[in-house]
N, C-alpha and C positions, 0 to 999 in steps of 0.2 A: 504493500500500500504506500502511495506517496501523498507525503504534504507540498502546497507550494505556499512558499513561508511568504510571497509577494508578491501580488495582482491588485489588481485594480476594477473589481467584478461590476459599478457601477459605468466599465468605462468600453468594456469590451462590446464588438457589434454580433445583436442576438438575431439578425439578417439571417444564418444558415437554422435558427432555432426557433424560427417563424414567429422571432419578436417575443417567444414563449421563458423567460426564466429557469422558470421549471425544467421545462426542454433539458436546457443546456444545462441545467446540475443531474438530471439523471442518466444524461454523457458523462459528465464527470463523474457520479456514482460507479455510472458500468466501466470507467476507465480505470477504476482503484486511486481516485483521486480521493483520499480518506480527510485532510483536513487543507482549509483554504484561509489566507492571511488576508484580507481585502483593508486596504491601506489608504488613510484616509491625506488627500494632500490639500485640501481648504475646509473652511469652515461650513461654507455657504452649502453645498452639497452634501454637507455631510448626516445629516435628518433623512434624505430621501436613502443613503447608504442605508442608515440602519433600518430604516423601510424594508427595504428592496430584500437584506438577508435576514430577515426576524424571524420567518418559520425554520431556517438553517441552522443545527446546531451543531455541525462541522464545520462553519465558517464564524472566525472570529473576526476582531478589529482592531484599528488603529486610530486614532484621533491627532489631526496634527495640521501644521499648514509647510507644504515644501519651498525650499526655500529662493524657488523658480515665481512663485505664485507674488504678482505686487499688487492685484486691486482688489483684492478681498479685507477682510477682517484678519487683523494681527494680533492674536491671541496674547494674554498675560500666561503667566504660570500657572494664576489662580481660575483661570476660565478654562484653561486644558485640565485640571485637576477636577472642576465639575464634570465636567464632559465624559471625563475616563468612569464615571462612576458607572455608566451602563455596565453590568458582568459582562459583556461581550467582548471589551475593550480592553485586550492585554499586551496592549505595548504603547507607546507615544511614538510618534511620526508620520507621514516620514518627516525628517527636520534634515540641517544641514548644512553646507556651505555649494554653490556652484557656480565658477566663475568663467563658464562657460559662457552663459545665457546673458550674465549679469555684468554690468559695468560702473565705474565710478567707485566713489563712497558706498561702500559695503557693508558700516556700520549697522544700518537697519537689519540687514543679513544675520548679521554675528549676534546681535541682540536678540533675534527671534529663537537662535538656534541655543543661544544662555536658559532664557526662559521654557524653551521645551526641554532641556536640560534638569532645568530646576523641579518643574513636573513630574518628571520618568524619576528622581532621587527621591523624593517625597511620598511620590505612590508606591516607590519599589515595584517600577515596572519593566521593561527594556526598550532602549531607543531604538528606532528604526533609522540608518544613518544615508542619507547623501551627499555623496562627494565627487566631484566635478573639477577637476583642474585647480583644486583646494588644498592637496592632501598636508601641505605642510599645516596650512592655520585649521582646516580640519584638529588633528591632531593635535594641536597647541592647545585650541577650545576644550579636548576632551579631558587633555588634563589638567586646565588650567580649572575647570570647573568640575572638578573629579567627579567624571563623569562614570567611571570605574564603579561606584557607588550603584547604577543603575546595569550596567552590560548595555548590552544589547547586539544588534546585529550593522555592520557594515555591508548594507543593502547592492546586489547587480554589481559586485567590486569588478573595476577595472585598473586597479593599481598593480603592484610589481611587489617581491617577497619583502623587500625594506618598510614597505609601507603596513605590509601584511603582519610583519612580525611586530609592529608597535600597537595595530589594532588589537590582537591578540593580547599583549602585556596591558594592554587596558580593561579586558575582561570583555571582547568582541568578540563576535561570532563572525565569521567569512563567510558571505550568502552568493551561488553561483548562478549566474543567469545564463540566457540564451545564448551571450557573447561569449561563454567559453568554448564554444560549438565552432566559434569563425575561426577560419582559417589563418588569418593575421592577429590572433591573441594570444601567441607567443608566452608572453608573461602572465599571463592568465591562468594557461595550463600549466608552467610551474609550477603556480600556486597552489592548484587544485591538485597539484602530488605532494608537495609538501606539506601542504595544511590539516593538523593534529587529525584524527577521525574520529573527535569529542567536539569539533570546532567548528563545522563547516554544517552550510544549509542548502536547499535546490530553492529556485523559483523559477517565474516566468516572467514576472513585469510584464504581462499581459495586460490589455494589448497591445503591447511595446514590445521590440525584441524577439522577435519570435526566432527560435531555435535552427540551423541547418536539420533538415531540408526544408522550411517555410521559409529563410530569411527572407527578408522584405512586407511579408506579405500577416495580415490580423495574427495576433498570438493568442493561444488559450490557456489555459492551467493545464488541461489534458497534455501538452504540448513538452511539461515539465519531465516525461518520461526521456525525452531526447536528451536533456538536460544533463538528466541523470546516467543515462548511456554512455554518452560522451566521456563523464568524469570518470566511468568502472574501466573505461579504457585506458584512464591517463592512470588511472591508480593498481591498472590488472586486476580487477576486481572486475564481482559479478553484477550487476545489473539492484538487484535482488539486495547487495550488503549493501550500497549506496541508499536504496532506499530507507532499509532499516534503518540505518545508522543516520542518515538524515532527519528519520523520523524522531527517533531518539532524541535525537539533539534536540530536536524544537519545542519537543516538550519538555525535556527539563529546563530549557531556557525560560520559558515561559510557566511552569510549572502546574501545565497539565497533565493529570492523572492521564495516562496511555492506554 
């Protein structure tokens, strides 16, 4: 059975599943997609989230605002800390730093990413982390606001073992997305061989990223099996321990009963 520790189920197109919900999670049922991470990245949206999966109780949540998002509501600490009260809601994020998308004064940035910070230590929850052409002040934020205190997961990593082994010493979990699948992610699949087998997560960032043989094209959760394929290859392993052992992870991380 596999989990995908990261999608986006409010955002994926239910066009093949005749617009049906339902549909598309009893694919995922018959796919042995056992448990679903649906991640929340604004405020505004996020009512109709918990809508949309309230009869599901293989899918959990996230409450957060990403740090791509700049015309919504910018959460305090104390307004991400109501919000987590729903029992659905067992991690903070996604949050983060991206200096991709983002230009100038990034103070706003870094502040948002302190205060979701402060929320995940306070609830004793797990951040959900993004990073984007960030990684040094990434990592400077995590400890300068010992972020250690909370874990959590460094979400779709695209960084290199240097970066990977500081996440780690902070008490992060390595989450691998579709991208370890491409053919140019070199540093990637190091990763994914070197990274402890206590440490590491699958997703999809669906609809985003979809896996070799989809690239380019909608991603699903179901999709997460290639994911996993992929890494029993880079680690000689079977198919089957990836999954376990993924699974494993994510729920002691998050500290549900299995």
């Amino acid at each position: 059975m596999f989990i995908d520790s990261h999608c986006h189920l409010d955002r994926i197109d239910l066009t093949p599943y005749q617009n049906d919900f339902s549909s598309f999670m009893r694919e995922a049922e018959d796919s042995q997609i056992e448990h679903m991470l649906c991640i929340s990245i604004d405020l505004e949206s996020f009512p109709a989230m918990q809508k949309l999966v309230a009869d599901y109780p293989n899918i959990s949540l996230t409450v957060g605002v990403h740090p791509n998002v700049t015309d919504g509501h910018d959460p305090s600490s104390d307004e991400l800390i109501k919000l987590a009260q729903d029992s659905r809601v067992i991690g903070i994020g996604e949050t983060g730093l991206d200096y991709f998308r983002s230009e100038g004064d990034l103070t706003w940035q870094h502040n948002r990413f302190k205060n979701h910070i402060g929320a995940a230590k306070r609830l004793n929850k797990p951040l959900i982390i993004h990073t984007r052409e960030a990684k040094e002040d990434t990592i400077r934020i995590l400890s300068e606001e010992n972020a250690a205190e909370a874990g959590g997961i460094i979400h779709c990593f695209t960084e290199d073992w240097a970066f990977a082994k500081q996440a780690l010493d902070l008490n992060f979990y390595i989450s691998f997305s579709g991208i370890v699948t491409f053919k140019n992610a070199q540093d990637i699949k190091e990763v994914a061989k070197k990274v402890p087998a206590d440490r590491f997560l699958i997703e999809t960032d669906s609809p985003y990223l979809a896996p070799v043989p989809f690239r380019g094209k909608p991603n699903y959760p179901i999709y997460v099996k290639h994911v996993a394929e992929h890494i029993a290859e880079l680690r000689n392993t079977s198919i089957n321990q990836i999954a376990e052992q993924s699974r494993d992870n994510f729920y002691r991380l998050f500290g549900i009963p299995a």
